[in-house]
N, C-alpha and C positions, 0 to 999 in steps of 0.2 A: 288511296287516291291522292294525287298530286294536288297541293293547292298553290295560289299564287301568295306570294310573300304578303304578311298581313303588314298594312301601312296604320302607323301611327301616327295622326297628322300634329304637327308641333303649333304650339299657342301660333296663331294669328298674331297677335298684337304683341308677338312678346317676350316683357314679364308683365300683362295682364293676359288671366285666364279666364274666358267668357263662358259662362254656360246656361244654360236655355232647358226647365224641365217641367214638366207636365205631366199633372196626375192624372190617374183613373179613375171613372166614374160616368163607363158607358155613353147613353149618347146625351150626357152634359157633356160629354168631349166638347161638342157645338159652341159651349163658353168658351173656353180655349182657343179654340179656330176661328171664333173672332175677334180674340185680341192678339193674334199672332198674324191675324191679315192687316190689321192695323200698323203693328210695328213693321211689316215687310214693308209696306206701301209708304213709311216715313224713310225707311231706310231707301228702297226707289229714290224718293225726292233727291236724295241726297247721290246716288251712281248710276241712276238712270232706272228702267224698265228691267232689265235682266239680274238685276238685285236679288239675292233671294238670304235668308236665313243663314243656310248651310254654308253661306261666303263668313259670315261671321263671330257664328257660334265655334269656339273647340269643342265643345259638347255639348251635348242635344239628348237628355235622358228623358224616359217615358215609362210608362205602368198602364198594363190593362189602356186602355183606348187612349193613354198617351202615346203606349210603346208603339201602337199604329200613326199618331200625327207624326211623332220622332220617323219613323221609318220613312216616311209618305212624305218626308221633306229632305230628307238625305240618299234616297235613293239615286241613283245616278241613272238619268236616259242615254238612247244612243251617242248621244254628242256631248258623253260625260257631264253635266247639267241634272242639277234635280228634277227628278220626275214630277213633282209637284210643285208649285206655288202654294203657297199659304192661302191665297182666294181660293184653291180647288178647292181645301177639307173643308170647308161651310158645306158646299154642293155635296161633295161625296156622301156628307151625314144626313141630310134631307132625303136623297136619290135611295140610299141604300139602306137605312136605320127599320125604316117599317118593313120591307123583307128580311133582316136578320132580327127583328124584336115582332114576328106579326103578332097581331092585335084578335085576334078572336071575337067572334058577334054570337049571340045567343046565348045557349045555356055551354055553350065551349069557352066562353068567354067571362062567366060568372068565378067569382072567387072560388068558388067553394072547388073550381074544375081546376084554377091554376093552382090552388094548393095539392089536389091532388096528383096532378103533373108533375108538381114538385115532388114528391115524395115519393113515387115510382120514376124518375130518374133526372134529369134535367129539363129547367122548361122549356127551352129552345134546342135542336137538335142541333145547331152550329153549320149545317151543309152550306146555306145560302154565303152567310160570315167566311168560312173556309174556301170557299168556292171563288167568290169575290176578289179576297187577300191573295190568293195562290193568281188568279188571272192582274191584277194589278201589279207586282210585287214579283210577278216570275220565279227566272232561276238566281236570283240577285240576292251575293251571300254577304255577311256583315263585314266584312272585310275590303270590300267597294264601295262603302257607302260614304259620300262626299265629306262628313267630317265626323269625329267620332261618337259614337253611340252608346248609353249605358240602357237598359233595357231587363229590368227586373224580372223573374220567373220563382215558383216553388214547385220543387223534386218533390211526390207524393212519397214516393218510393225510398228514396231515400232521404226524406224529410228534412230536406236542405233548401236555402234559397240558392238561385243559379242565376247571376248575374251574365247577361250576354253581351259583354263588353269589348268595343276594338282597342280597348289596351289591353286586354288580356291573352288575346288570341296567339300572340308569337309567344308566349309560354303556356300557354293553353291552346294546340290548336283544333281539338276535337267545339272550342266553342263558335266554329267560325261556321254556323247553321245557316241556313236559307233564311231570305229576312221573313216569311212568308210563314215559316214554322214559328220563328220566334216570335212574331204577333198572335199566331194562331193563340200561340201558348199562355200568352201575357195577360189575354185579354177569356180566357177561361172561368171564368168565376164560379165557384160552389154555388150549386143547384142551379144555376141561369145557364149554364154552355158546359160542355164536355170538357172532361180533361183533356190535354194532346197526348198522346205517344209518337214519337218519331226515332229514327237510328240516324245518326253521324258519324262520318267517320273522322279520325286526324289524319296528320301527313304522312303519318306511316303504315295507314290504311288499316288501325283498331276503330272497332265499331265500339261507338258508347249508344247506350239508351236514353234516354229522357223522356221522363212519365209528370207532365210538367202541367200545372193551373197559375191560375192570375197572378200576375206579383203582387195584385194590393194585400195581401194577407198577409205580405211583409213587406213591404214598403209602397202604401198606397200612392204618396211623397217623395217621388224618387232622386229629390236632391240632394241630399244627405248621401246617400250611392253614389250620386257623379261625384260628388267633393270628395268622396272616400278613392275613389279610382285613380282622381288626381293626387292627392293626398299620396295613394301609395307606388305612384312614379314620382313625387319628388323623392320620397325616403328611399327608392332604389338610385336614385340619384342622378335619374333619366335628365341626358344633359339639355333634353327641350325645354328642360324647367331651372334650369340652374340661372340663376344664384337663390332661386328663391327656397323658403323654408313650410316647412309641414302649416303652419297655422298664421303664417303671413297674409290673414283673410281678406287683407287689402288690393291684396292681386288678385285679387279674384271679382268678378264683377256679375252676380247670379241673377236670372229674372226667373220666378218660380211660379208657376200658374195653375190655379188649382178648377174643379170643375163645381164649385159651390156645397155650399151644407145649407141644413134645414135648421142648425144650430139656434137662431133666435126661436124659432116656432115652437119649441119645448114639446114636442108632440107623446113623448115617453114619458113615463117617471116610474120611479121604484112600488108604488101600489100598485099602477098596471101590468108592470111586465113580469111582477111577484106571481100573478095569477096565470101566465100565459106557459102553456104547452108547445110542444115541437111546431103544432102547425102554426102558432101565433109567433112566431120568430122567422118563418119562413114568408110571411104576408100579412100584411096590418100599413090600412090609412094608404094603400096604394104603392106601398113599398114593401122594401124588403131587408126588415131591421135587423135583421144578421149580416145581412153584406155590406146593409149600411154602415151598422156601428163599427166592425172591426176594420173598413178600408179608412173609416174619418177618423179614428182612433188612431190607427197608424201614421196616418195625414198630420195628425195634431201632432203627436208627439217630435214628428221631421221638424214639423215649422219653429216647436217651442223650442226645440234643440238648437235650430241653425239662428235662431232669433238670440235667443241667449248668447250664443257664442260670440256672434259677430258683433252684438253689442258688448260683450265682456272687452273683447279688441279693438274697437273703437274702431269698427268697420258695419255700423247699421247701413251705411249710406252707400253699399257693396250690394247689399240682398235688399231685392224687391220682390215683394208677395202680394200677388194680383188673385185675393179668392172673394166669394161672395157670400154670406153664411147668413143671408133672408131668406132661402128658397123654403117657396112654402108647396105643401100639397104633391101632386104628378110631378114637376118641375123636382121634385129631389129624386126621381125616381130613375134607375140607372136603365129603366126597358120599356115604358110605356111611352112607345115612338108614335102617337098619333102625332098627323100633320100640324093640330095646332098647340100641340105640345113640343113638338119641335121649333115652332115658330117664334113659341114664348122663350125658351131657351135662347132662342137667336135674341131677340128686344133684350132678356136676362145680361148676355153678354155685352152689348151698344148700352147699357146703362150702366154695367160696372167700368166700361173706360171713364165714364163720365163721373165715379163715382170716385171719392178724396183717397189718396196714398193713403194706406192703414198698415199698422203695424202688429204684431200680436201683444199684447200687456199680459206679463209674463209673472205679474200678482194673481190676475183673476181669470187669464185663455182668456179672455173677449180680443178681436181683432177691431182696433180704435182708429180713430181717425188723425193724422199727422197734420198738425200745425203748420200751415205757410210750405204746405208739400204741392200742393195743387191737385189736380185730379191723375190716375190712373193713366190716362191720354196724355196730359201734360211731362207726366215721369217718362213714359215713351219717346213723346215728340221731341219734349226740351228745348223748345224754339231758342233761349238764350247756350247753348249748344256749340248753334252756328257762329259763335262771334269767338266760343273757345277753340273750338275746329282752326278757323283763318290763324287766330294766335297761333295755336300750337305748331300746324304745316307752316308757318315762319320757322319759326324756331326747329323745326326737327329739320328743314332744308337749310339752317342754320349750322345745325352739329352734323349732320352726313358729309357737310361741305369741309367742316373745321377737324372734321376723326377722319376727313380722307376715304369713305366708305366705299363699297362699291353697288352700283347700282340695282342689284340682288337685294343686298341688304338692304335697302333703300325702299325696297318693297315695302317695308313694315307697315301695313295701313293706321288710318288712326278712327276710325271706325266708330273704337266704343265710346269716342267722346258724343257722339250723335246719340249713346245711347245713355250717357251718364250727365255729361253735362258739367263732367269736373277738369281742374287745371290739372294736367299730368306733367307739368315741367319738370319735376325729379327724376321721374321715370323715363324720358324724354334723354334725360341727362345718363341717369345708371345704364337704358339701353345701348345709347350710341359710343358709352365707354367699353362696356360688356364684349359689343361687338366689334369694335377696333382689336379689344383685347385677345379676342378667339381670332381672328384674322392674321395678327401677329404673331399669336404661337402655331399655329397652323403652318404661317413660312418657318 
């Protein structure tokens, strides 16, 4: 089957590469989706009402009930336009969450029935979730979708992780699947939802299979995989990216948002769970400490990775990590969608904006509080932003003017300073050289 040429879209801003990634963690998705309707709604201020995300992120990666926010804000409607605003995913997950997690009453609804659910097959059959994704999300395959997409899965079958990535797709093109399957797929989790199976075909019309569950199992955190995808279109030497180099983390400009841990609440320890059987790993305290531990586990080690690194390079002030790690009780729980447990989730997330930039401290994992950073909201908003913005569009209609450019080029937005807040005049400088210079050898 013939497919349309897969588009690669080239940095927005550049040589800065922006990327925007969201983990899994069921419906605390609802954290996430209210601090990504925050950041839309500052970005609005600044280019009006028809502002969205997908204008400028280059990537936009997701896990498990990320890889649905990511889809759900890159799809493209009739009028090429994301299919969603960032204000929709709050609604979606209130609307939708208690029919694909129902809540059982009686003795259907007592522990001792969901563990046995559990353990004769999944505890949710997935139809309502499937049915939902597939009517939202259409015939809309990853290769349309407004900016590019990284979107984690694991192959049972072939015991591989299957990244569904539109960089990958023109040399891979059996990955360019309905976005519709690759949520299905993402957002799979052992023992809570089925696995998917679906067939694909490539451009040469081979069928591949995919027997595919959650990516959190391998990368709950799926920012490390967007870095790694760009990472490896610089090393092929993809000229969207040039001049820049593999670990140059200063181009890069990351906001990573996580969907909160129960981390302070200590609710485990090595005397209780020394004692606990199949069924106490499956349910315990209202959760579900197998899916928990291994999706935060992988969570953790993404953050302490990209955390290290960027400070090794003298690029802390590149990555921002928006998670929450007080959730106590239902509230860590990835499927107990009662209405007022939805709700608390909602207040959860309008308190982490309010709550100080934190870092991870990379002695002890604890995520601390940053010095003179201001709050979460503030890192977003940047009100002092606006005054580097006016500088810098001096100056860049300063150098388009003096490199002769043409007004194509000229496009180049300046965007991430709304979202960073720092002086790019170097880069200001390196681009508008960069680009005269390709212009020139081009005649």
């Amino acid at each position: 089957m013939e497919r349309a040429k897969s588009l690669i879209h080239p940095p927005t801003y550049g040589n800065l590469v922006t990327i925007l990634s969201i983990d899994g963690g069921g419906i605390r998705g609802i954290i996430p989706a209210t601090i990504i309707e925050f950041l839309e709604s500052q970005l609005q201020e600044l280019d009006g009402p028809d502002a969205r995300l997908a204008d400028y992120f280059d990537v936009i990666s997701g896990t498990s009930t990320g890889g649905l926010v990511a889809a759900m804000l890159t799809a493209p409607d009739s009028n090429n336009r994301p299919l969603f605003a960032a204000k929709d995913i709050k609604p979606f997950y209130m609307e939708h969450s208690p029919q694909i997690f129902p809540q059982r009453r009686g003795l259907c609804g007592t522990l001792l029935a969901k563990v046995m659910r559990a353990m004769l097959g999944p505890i949710y059959d997935g139809k309502y979730l499937h049915n939902v994704i597939r009517k939202k999300l259409g015939e809309i395959r990853l290769h349309e979708t407004l900016t590019n997409v990284v979107i984690p899965t694991f192959d049972i079958k072939s015991l591989r992780s299957i990244v569904f990535s539109s960089y990958q797709i023109k040399t891979s093109p059996f990955l360019d699947a309905k976005l519709s399957d690759i949520c299905i797929s993402t957002s799979a989790a052992p023992t809570v939802l089925p696995a998917h199976n679906f067939n694909n075909k490539d451009s040469k019309g081979k069928v591949h299979e995919f027997n595919l569950i959650d990516g959190g199992v391998c990368a709950n955190n799926p920012t490390l995989v967007a870095l790694n995808e760009v990472t490896r279109q610089i090393i092929k030497q993809n000229t969207d990216f040039l001049p820049m180099k593999p670990l140059e983390y200063n181009r890069f400009l990351i906001i990573s948002i996580g969907t909160g841990t129960a981390k302070s609440e200590g609710k485990f320890d090595a005397h209780m769970t020394a004692k606990w059987g199949l069924l106490d790993w499956l349910t315990q305290s209202g959760c579900n400490p197998f899916i928990e531990i291994f999706t935060l586990a992988s969570a953790d080690m993404v953050d302490s990775h990209v955390s290290a690194v960027t400070q090794a390079l003298d690029s802390e002030d590149n990555y921002l990590r928006i998670e929450d790690d007080t959730l106590t009780g239902t509230n860590s729980s990835v499927d107990i969608a009662t209405k007022e447990n939805l709700e608390k989730l909602c207040h959860i997330g309008e308190k982490l904006l309010k709550k100080p930039v934190s870092r991870l401290n990379l002695e002890n994992g604890v995520f601390e509080p940053l010095k003179n950073r201001g709050t979460n909201e503030d890192a977003l908003k940047r009100p002092e932003s606006v005054s580097f913005l006016d500088r810098n569009v001096n100056l860049c209609d300063d150098l388009f003017k003096r490199h002769r450019l043409t007004a194509k080029q000229k496009q180049h937005s300046l965007y991430p300073l709304a979202l960073t807040g720092i002086n790019i005049q170097h880069s200001l400088e390196e681009k508008a050289s960069n680009l005269c210079f390709r212009e020139t050898k081009e005649k």
